[in-house]
N, C-alpha and C positions, 0 to 999 in steps of 0.2 A: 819261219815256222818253228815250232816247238815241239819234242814228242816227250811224252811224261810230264808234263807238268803237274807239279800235285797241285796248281791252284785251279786248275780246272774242275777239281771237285767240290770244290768248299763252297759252290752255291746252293751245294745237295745236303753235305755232310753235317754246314754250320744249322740248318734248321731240322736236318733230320737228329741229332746229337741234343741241340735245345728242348727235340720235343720229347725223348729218354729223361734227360733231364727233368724236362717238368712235371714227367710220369710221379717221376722222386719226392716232387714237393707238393705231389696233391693236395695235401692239408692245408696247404699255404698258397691261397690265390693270389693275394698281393705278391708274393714271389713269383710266378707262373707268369701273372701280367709285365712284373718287370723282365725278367728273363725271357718274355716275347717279345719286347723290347728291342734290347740287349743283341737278342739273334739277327732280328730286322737291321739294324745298324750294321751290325758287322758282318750280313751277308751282302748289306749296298758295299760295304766298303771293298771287300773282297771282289765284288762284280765291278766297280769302280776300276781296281789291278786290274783284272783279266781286259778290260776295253782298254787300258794304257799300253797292255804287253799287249793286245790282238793289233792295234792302233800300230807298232814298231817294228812287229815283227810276223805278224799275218795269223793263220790258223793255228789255235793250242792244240794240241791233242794231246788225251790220256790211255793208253795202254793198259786193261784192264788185267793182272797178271802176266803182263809182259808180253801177251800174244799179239805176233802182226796184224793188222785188219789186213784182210776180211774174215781170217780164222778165227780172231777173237774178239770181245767189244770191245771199242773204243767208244769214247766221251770226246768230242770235238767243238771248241766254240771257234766263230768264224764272226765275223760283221756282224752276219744275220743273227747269231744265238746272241751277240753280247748286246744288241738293239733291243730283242725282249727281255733279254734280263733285266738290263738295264729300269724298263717298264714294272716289269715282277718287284725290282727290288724298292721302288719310287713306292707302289702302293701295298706292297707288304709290310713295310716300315710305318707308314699311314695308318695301313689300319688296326697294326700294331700298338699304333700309338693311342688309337681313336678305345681300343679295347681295354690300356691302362683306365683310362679316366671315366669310362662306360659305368652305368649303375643297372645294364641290363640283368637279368635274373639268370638268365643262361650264362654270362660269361660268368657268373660266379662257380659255375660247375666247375671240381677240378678234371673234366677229359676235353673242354673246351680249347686251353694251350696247346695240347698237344695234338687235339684233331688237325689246328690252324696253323702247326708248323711243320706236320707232317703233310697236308696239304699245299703250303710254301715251297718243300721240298719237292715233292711231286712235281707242281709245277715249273720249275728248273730243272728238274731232271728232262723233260720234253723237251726243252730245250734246247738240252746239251747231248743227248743222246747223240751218237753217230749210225744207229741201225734200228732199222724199224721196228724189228717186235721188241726192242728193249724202251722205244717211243712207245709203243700200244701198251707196256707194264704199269709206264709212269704216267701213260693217261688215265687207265682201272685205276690207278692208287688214289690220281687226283678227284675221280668220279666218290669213288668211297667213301671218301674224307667230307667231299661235298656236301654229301647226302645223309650222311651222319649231323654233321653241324648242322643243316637245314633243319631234320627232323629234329632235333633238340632245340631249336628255338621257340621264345617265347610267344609266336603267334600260332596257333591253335590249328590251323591249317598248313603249317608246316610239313606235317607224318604225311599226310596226304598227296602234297608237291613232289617231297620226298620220295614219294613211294610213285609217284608219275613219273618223275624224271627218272627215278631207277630203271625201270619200265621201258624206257621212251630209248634209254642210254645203252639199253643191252642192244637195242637195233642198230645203232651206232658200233657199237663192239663187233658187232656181226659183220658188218661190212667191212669194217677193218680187217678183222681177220679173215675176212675172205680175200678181200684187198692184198693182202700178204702173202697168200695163200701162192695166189696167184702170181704173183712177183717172183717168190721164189719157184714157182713152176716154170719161170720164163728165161731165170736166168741163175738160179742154182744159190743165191745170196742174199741175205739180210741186211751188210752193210751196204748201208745211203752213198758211200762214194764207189763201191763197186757195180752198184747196182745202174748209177747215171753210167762210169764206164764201159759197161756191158750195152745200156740202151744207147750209146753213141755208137758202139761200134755195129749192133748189127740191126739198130734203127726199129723203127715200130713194129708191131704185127700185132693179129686181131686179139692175142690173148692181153700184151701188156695195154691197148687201147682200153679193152673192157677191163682191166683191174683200174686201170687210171678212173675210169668214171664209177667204178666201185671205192676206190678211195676217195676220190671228188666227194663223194655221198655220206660217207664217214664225217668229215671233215665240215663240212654244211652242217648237220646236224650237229657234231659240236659245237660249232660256231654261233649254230641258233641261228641259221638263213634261211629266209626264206625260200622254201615250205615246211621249212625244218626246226621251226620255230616254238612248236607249241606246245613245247613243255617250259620255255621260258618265261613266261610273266608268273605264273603260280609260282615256280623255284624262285625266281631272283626276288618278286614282291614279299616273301612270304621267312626268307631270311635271315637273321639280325643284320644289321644295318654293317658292319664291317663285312661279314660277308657279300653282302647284294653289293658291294661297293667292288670286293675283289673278282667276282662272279660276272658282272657286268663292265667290267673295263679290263682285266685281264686272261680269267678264263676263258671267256669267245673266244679269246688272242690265240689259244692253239688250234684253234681249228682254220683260223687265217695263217698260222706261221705253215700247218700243216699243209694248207696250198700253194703258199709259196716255194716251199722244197719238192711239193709233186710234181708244179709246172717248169722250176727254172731248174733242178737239179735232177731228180731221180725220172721224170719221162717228159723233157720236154717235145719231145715228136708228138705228144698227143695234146699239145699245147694251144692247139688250132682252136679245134674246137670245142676245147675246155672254156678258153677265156671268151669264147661268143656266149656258151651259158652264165658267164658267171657277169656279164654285163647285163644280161635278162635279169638275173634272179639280183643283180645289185639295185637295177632298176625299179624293181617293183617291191622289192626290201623298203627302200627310199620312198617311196608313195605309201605300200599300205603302212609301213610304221608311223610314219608323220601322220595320217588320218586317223589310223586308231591311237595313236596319243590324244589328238586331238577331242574324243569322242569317251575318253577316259578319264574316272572320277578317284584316282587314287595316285598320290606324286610318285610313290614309288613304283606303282606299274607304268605310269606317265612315262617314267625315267626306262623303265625297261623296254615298252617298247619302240621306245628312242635309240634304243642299244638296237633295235634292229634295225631302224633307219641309217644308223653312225654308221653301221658294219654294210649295209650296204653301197656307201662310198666308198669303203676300202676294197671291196670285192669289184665295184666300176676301174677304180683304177689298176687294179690286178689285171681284169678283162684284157683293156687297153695294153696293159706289156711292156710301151718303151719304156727308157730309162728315168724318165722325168715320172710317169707315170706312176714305177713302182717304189722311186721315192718318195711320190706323194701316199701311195697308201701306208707306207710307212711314217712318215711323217702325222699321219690322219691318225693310225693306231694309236702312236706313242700320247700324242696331246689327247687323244679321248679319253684315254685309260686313267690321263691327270683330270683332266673335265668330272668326268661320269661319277669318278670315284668320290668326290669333293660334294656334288649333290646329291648322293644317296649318304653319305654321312650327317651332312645336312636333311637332311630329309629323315632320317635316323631321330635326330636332335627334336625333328616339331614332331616323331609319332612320339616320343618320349614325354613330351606334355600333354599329351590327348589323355580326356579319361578311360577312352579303350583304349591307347599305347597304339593303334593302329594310324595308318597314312590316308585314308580316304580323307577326301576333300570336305564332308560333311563336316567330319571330323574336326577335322586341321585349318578348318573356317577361321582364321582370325585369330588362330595360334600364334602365327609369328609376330603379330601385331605388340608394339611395345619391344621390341629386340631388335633393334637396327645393325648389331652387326653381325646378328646372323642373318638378316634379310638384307644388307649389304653385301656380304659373300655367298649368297642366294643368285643373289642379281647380279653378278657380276661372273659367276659361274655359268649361268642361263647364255647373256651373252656370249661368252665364249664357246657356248655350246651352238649356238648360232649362228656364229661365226664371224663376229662386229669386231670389228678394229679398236685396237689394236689390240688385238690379244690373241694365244696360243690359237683360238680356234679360226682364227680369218686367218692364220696362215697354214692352217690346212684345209681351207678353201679355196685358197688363191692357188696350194699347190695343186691339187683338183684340176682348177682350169688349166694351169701351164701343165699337165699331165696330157689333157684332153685336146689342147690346142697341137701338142708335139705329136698324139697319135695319128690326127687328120694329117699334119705333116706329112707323115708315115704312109699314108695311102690312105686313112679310113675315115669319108667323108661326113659317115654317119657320128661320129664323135662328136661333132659340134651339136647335132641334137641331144644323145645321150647329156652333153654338158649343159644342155638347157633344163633339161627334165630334171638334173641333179638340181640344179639353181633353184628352181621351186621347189622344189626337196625343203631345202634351206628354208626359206621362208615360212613352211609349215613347221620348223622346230623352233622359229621365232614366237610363234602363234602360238603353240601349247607353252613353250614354259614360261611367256608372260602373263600366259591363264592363272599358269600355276605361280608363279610368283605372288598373283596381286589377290588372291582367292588364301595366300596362306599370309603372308605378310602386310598387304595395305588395305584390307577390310578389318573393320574391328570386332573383336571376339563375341557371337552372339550365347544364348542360354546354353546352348550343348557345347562352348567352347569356356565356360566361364571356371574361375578357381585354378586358374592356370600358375601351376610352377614359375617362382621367379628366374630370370635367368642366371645362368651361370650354376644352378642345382643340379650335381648330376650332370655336367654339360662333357663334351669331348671335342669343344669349338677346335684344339688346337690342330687338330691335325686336316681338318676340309681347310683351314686357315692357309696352313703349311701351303696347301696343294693348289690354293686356290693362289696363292703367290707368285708359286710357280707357273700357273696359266701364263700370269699378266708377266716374268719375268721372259719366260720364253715369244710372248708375244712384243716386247720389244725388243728382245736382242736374239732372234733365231737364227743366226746365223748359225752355230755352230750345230744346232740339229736339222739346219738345211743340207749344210755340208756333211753332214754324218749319212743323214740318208739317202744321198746323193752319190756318191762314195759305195756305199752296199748295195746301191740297187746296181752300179756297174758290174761288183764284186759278182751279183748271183744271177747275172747275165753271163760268165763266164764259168761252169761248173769245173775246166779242168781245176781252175786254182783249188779249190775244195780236194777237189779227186786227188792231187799230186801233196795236197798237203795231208791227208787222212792216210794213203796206202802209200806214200814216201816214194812217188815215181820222180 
């Protein structure tokens, strides 16, 4: 382990510093664009370091004015943090990239760069936190930024989403901070590895059981689970297309990392009957989003509430708990984030030829038609959303099953049903996005789809290109983020390692 590290900041600093910076060159969009760039790159690279040092030498920590934890904050990456960095920095650099080459009208705006890297920041910051109200600062930050970029885009019903999801988010806040509230009523402490310390030594009691399921509830509704869902298809459809891409593969992701440190670290005595709700609510996340994708006429809410089906495989294998199991929900997060993010770019691409710029299927009739290799990395993203062989997404279904098969191991005979229910899960996300495939790209363009942009105008193929590579490369060779999240899920079965590396026992 490490204390002080100053590279443990630099997933906050390099995008928080870029987005001062691009305050600088407001006049200068095409600077702003490249200098989001620029940032993206070099905070993957930076995050790239901290998993080679976490990888050698175990937990970073940073010392915030030099004060010990639990007196003062501390910044700590461990497995867990550099696994969604890792995620954060794969599709911040995406959609970085997808923002240079974009002809959208809002990213012309100069407060757009620096909403989108102060939001970057944000979301790393969650990440690396080591104490929870400095967690609940960088989630407000990230909600703000959110909701700003929403309400400034180009679709007309933006302000409105915007001002729902702001709405919807303060009740989310509420509970957090009740959540907290509570936490420190129970045990006098902020920081994450004092606070597991404390709840090991003198075990559950009905105050920290009821904060757990107060923070449970936080967390859900970030994550957009079901019942906590519904301010997600307006915010994520409604957009630009870089955003819904980060918003729907990475943002939910705190409100899954946020469970994962409530049950395996900071109170897993109330772990019991956390993870039996969160197999309900993954289960039926899994049904009603496959059905209403299925019953919906617009790719990018299609796409959205697909993210609430995805997210509820990852919350079934949470449920479940053993080791295989919360590899695979990791495993499930990281390839969706590459998935998701790649078809709402794409899906970006065909509202951008519409004469109303919008994604309904009326619309987008016969759009793709004539552009085979966006309807080729269409199709082959779908798949892997799927979960068809050989590609990133059948191996986070096979891990799924080998999660489900180990939990019955385990004692829980009812998993082998859960893992059948997931299975037709599956099949209903097969069904919708070959709807939406063959409804955007192999029917041909009728009268409301005619005069259509030639391709390559305006276009930001490169970066769903990037990502959609990365599907098919990680689906043939996943070994090493099998072993990677194989490896963590052991790590945050074990919270002393955390505890003994944050407060130096």
């Amino acid at each position: 382990m490490a204390h002080n590290n100053w590279l443990v900041l630099t997933p906050v600093l390099t995008h928080l510093l870029a987005g001062v910076v691009s305050l600088a060159l407001w006049r200068f969009n095409r600077a702003q664009r490249v200098l989001g760039v620029f940032s993206g790159g070099l905070a993957a690279l930076f995050t790239a370091a901290l998993a080679i040092g976490v990888a050698q030498n175990g937990t970073q920590v940073y010392r915030l004015g030099g004060w010990q934890p639990p007196y003062g904050i501390a910044l700590a990456i461990d497995g867990l943090s550099v696994f969604f960095l890792a995620m954060v920095a794969v599709v911040v650099f995406a959609a970085m990239l997808y923002t240079w080459q974009c002809a959208d009208k809002c990213m012309k705006r100069s407060s757009y760069i620096p909403l989108a890297l102060m939001q970057a920041a944000a979301l790393n910051g969650t990440f690396l936190t080591g104490d929870i109200f400095t967690f609940f600062v960088f989630m407000e930050l990230l909600v703000v930024t959110s909701v700003v970029l929403v309400a400034g885009s180009d679709n007309p019903d933006g302000i409105e989403a915007a001002t729902k999801y702001l709405l919807i988010s303060a009740c989310g806040t509420l509970f957090l901070l009740i959540g907290i509230a509570m936490i420190y009523g129970s045990f006098g402490t902020l920081n994450m590895a004092d606070i597991a310390r404390l709840s090991a030594e003198t075990g559950g009691t009905g105050l920290t059981n009821a904060s757990a399921v107060v923070l449970m509830c936080a967390f859900l509704l970030k994550g957009a689970v079901f019942p906590f869902h519904f301010w997600q298809p307006d915010f994520h459809t409604t957009a630009p297309a870089p955003q819904s891409a980060l918003l729907s593969s990475v943002v939910v992701k705190v409100g899954v990392y946020g469970l994962l440190r409530l049950i395996t670290l900071l109170l897993p005595g109330s772990a019991p009957t956390l993870r039996l709700v969160l197999i309900m609510l993954g289960l039926i996340g899994i049904g009603f989003g496959g059905v209403t994708a299925l019953r919906t006429h617009n790719v990018k809410r299609i796409l959205a509430y697909s993210t609430l089906a995805q997210i509820g495989f990852i919350l079934l294998a949470i449920g479940w708990g053993t080791p295989l199991a919360l590899a695979a929900a990791l495993i499930y997060a990281f390839n969706h984030a590459l998935i998701k993010s790649a078809l709402l770019m794409l899906a970006g691409l065909v509202a951008s030829r519409t004469t109303t710029k919008t994604s309904s299927l009326a619309a987008s009739h016969g759009v793709g038609y004539g552009m085979p290799w966006i309807s080729a990395l269409f199709f082959v993203g779908g798949l892997a959303l799927a979960g068809i062989p050989p590609l990133n997404g059948f191996i986070s279904k096979l891990a799924i099953v080998q999660g489900g098969a180990e939990a019955a191991q385990f004692g829980d005979p009812n998993s082998w049903v859960w893992l059948g229910l997931a299975v037709a899960g599956s099949i209903l996300s097969l069904l919708y996005i070959t709807n939406t495939w063959q409804n955007v790209f192999q029917k041909p363009p009728d009268n409301r789809t005619a005069n259509l942009k030639p391709e390559g105008e305006g276009d930001s193929w490169l970066a769903p290109a990037l990502l959609i590579g990365a599907c098919v490369a990680l689906g043939l060779f996943a070994a090493p983020l099998v072993d990677a999240a194989q490896s963590i899920a052991v790590q945050i079965t074990q919270p002393a390692l955390y505890i003994s590396a944050v407060l130096g026992g």
